[in-house]
C-alpha positions as CSV (number, residue, x, y, z in Angstrom):
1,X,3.7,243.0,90.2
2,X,3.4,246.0,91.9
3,X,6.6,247.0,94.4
4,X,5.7,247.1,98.4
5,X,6.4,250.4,100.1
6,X,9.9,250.5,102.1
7,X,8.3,253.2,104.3
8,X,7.4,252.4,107.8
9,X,6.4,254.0,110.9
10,X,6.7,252.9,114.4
11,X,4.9,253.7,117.7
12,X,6.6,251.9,120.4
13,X,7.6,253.9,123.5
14,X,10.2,251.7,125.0
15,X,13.5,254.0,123.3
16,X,15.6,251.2,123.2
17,X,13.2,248.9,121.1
18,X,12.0,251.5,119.3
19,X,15.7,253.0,118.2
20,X,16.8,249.1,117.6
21,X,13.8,248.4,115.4
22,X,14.1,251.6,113.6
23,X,17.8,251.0,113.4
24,X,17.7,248.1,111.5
25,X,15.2,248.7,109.1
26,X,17.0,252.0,108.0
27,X,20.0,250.1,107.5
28,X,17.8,247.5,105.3
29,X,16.9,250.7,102.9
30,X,13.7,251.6,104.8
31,X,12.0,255.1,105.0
32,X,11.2,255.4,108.7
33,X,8.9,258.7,107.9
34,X,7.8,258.9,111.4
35,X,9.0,257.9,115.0
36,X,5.4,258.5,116.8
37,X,4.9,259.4,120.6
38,X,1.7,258.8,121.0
39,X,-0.8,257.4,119.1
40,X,-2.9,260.6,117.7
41,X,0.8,261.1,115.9
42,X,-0.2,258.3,113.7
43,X,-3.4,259.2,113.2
44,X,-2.3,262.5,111.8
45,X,-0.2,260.8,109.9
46,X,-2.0,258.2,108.0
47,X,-4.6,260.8,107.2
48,X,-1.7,262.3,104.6
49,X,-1.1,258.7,103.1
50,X,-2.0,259.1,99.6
51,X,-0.7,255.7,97.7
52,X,2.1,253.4,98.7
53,X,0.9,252.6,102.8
54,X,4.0,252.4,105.1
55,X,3.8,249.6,107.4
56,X,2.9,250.1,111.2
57,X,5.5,248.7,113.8
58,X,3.7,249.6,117.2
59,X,3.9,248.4,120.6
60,X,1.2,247.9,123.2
61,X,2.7,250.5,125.5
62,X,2.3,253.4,122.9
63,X,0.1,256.2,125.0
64,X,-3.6,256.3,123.1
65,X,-3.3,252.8,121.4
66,X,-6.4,250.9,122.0
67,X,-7.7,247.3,120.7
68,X,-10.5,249.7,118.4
69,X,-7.7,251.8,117.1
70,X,-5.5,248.7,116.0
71,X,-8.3,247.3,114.6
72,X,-9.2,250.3,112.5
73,X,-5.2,250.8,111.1
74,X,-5.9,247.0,110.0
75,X,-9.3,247.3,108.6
76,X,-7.9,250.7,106.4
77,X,-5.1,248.2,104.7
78,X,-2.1,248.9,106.9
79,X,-0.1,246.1,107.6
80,X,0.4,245.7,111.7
81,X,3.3,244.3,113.7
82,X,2.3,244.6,117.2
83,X,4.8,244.1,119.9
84,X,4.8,243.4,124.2
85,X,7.0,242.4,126.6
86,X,4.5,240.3,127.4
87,X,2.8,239.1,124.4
88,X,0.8,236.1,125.9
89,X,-0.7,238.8,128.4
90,X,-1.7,241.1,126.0
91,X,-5.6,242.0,125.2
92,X,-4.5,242.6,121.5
93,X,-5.2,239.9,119.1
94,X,-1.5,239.2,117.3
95,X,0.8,240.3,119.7
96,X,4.1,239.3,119.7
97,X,7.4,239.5,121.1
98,X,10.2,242.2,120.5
99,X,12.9,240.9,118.1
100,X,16.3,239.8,119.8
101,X,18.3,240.6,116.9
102,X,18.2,242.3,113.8
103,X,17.9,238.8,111.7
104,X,15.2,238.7,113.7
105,X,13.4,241.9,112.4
106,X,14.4,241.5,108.8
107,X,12.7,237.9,108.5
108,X,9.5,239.3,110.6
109,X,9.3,242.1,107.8
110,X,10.2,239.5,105.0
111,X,7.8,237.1,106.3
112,X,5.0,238.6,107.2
113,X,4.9,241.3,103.8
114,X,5.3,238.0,101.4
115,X,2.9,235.9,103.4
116,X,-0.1,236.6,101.3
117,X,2.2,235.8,98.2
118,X,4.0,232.2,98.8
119,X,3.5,230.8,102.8
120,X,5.5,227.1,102.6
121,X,4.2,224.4,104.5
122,X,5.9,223.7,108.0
123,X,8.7,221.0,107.5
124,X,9.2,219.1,110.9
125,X,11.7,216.9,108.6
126,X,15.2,216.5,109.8
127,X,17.4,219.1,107.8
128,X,20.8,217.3,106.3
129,X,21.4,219.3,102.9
130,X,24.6,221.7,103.3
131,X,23.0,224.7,100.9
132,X,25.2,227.1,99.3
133,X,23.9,229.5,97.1
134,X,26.1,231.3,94.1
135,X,25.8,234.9,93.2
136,X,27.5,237.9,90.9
137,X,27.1,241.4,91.3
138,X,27.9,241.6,87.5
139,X,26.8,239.7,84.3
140,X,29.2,237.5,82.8
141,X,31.1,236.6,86.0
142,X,30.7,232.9,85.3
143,X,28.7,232.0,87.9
144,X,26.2,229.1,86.6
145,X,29.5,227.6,85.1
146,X,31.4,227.7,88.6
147,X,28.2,226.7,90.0
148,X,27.1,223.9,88.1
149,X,30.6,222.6,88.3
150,X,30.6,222.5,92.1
151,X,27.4,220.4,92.5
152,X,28.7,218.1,90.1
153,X,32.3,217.8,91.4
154,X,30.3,217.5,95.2
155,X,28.6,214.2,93.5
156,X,31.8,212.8,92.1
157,X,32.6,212.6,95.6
158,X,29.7,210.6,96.6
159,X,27.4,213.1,98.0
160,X,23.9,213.2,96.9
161,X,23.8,217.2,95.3
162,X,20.7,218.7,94.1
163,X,21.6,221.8,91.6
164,X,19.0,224.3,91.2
165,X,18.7,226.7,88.7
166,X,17.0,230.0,89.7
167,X,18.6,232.4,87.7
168,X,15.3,234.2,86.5
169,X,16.7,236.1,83.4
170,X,19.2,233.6,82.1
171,X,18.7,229.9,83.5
172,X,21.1,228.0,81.3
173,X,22.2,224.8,84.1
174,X,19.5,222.7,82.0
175,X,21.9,223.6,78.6
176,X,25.2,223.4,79.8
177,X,24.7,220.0,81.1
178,X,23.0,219.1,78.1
179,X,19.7,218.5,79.9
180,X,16.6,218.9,77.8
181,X,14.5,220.4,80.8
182,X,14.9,220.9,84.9
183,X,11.1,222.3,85.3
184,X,9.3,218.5,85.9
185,X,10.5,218.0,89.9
186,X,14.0,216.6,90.3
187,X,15.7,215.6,88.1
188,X,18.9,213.2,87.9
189,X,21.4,214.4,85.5
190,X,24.2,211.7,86.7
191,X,25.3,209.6,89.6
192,X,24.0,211.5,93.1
193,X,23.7,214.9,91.2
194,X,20.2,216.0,90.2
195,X,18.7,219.3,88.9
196,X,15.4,221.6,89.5
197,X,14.7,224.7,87.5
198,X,12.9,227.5,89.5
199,X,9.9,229.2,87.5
200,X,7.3,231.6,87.9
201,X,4.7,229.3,86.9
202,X,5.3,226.7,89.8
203,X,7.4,229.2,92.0
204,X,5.0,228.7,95.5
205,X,5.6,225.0,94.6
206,X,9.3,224.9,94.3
207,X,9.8,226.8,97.4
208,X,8.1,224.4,99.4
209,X,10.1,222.0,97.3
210,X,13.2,223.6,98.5
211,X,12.1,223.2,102.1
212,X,11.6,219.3,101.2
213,X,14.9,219.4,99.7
214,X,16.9,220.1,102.8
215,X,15.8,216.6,104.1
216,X,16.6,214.6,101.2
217,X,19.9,216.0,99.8
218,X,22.9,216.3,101.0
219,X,24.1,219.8,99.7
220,X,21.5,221.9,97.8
221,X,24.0,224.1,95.5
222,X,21.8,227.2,94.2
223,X,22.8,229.6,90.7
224,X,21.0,232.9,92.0
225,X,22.4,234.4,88.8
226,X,22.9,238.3,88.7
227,X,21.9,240.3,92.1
228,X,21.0,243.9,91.6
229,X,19.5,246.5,94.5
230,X,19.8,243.7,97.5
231,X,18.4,245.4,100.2
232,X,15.0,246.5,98.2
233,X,15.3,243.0,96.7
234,X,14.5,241.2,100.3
235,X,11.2,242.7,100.4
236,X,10.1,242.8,96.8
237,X,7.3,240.9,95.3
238,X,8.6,239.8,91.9
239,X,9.0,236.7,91.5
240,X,12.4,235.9,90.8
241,X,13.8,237.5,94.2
242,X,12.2,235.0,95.9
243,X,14.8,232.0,95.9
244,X,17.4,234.9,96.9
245,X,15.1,235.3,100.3
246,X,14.8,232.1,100.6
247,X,18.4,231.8,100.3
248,X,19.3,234.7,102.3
249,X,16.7,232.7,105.4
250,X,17.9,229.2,105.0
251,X,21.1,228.8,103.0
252,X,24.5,228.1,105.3
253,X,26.6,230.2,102.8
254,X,26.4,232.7,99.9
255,X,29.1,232.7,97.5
256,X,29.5,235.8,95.1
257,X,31.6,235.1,92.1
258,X,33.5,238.3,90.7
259,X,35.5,239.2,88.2
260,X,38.3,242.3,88.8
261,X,37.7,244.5,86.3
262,X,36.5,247.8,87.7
263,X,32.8,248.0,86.8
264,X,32.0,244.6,88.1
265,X,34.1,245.4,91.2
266,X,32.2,248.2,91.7
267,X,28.4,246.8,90.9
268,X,30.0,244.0,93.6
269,X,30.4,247.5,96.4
270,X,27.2,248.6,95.8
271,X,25.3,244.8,96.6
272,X,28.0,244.8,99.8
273,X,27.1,248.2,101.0
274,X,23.5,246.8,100.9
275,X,24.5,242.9,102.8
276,X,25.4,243.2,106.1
277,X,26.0,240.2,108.0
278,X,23.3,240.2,110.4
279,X,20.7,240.9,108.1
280,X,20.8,237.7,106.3
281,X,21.7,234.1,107.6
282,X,24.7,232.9,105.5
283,X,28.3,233.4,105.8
284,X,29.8,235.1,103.3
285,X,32.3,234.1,100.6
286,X,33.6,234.8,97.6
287,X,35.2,233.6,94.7
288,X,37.7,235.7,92.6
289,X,37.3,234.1,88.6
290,X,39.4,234.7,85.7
291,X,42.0,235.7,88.0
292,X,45.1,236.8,85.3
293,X,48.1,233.8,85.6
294,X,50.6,234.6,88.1
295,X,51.6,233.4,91.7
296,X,52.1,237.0,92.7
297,X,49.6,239.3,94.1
298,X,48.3,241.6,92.0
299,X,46.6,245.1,91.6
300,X,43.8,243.1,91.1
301,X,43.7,240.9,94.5
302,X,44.0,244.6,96.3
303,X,41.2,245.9,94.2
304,X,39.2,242.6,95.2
305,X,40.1,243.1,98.8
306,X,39.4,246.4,98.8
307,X,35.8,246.1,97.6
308,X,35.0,243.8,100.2
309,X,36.1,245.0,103.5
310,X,32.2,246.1,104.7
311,X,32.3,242.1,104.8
312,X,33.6,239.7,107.2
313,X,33.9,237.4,104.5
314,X,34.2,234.1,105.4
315,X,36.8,233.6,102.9
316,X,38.3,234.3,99.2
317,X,39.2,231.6,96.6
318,X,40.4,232.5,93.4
319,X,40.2,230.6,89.8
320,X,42.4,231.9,87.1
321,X,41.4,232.4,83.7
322,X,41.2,229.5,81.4
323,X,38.8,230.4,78.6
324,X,39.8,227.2,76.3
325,X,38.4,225.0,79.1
326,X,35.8,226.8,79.4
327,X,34.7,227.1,75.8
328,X,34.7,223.4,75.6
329,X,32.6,222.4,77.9
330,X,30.1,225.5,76.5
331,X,30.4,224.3,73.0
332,X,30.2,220.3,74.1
333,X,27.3,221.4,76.6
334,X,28.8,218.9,79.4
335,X,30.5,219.6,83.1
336,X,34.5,220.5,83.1
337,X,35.2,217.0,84.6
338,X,33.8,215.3,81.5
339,X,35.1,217.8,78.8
340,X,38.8,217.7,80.1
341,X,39.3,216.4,83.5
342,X,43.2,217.6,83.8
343,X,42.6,221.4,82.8
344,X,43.6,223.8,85.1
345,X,39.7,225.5,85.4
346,X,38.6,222.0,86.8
347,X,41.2,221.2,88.9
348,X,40.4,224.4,90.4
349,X,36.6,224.4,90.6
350,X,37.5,220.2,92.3
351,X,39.8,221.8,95.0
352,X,36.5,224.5,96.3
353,X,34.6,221.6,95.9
354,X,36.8,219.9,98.7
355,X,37.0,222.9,100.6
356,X,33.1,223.0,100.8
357,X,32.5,219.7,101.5
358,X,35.2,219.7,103.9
């Protein structure tokens, strides 16, 4: 699929909506190529476009807009937002409101760009899943192990846990359980734990899935997989960012699983630098894995804590190495509670369960 332009341009003449608007966006990665005065300023403007169409954020105050001239940017193939103070007064068709914050704006962008691509059905169903979606910056972190191993330690405490696999490149939930298949609608793998795989074939269908999920489940525990290039990954129209938006709309937390070594500390910088925390929903936590043995704090931890000051992380856990563990349950293709329910690496991954469900 082809990319969507991270350009925009915006026509509003109210300063302070325009700088917030602008403000945001820029933060999010966006090219804001042109802060218009008046409306022949666009005009000029678009006449230079040549391939990839910026988007038009304009406001109804912007000197020279008309309903004609709004009409015309549409009928070219530039996608409008249109803002007033008072959008239910407004003689433009598709007015709205100003955004309050910049969540706000991100999900207007998000939602509006992708629209054409997957648009869920409206759920008026009583939300009661607890979702928490897992993430690494770097392959190989163990995340669909620490993952999988949550959702199922969450179900040995009696909660009803659906585990979703939407790691796009690599899903492996399906094989580690020793599951023939997640892609045929939920599927119970043991006592309140059940699986869903997301694919490209059925992707608007699972997300409106995921929607129905919230009402049904008690915690919806998501392996995102690897996350590269965050910020242009929010507005991208390949198909395997899209459980990360949806995660990054609806999800309560987002855990990102790290190892301390330096390239993965680093690749973890360069997805923070990109996730703020008011341009996505979730709080933010993470989980420091094959920490080396050792009470003590280590170069290591101060690496870790280093990398992740541009977040007010919710909080940092840490699970130390303990490949053996590990390798069993890999090789035996069953949870860490089943393949040795005393090993360090599950006690571990039992007490974050507890601290989750808490």
């Amino acid at each position: 699929m082809v990319e969507l332009s991270m350009s925009a341009i915006t026509g509003i003449k109210d300063a302070e909506h325009e700088g917030f608007i602008a403000g945001t966006l820029y933060s999010q990665g966006w090219n804001i190529t042109l802060r218009a005065l008046d409306c022949d300023d666009i005009i000029q403007a678009l006449t230079q476009v040549r391939d990839q169409k910026p988007i038009l954020l304009l406001a109804t105050d912007l000197d020279g807009l008309t309903v004609a001239r709004v009409a015309d940017f549409r009928a070219q193939g530039f996608t409008v937002f249109l803002f007033s103070s008072q959008p239910h007064l407004a003689e433009y068709s598709g007015c709205i409101a100003f955004p309050s914050t910049a969540l706000d704006v991100v999900a207007m962008i998000r939602g509006s760009l992708r629209a054409p691509l997957i648009r869920p059905a409206q759920n008026s169903m009583i939300k009661t899943a607890r979702t928490i979606a897992f993430a690494s910056a770097s392959h190989g972190s163990g995340c669909t192990l620490i993952a999988s191993n949550i959702a199922v330690e969450l179900s040995l405490l009696g909660h009803k846990v659906l585990l979703v696999d939407a790691h796009a490149q690599f899903p492996a939930v399906a094989q580690s359980l020793g599951q023939r298949g997640l892609k045929d609608g939920f599927t119970s793998i043991s006592e309140n734990l059940w699986g869903y795989e997301i694919t490209q074939d059925t992707l608007a269908a699972d997300i409106t899935h995921l929607y129905e999920a919230q009402a049904q489940y008690q915690f919806i525990i998501i392996d995102l997989g690897t996350i590269r290039n965050f910020a242009a990954s929010l507005t991208s129209r390949r198909w395997e960012t899209e459980t990360l938006i949806w995660s990054c709309q609806s999800a309560d937390r987002l855990i990102f699983v790290t190892k301390d070594d330096r390239i993965s500390l680093e690749r973890l910088r360069q997805v923070l630098r990109e996730c703020t925390p008011n341009s996505i929903k979730p709080k933010i936590s993470f989980i420091h894995n094959l920490r080396a043995p050792g009470k003590k704090k280590s170069d290591s931890d101060e690496s870790l804590l280093q990398s992740i000051t541009p977040i007010a992380a919710n909080s940092v856990m840490q699970i130390v190495k303990d490949s053996r563990s590990a390798e069993r349950a890999e090789r035996d293709c069953t949870s860490l509670y089943e393949a040795n329910d005393k090993s360090a690496l599950r006690r571990a991954i039992a007490e974050i369960a507890g601290l989750i469900a808490k």
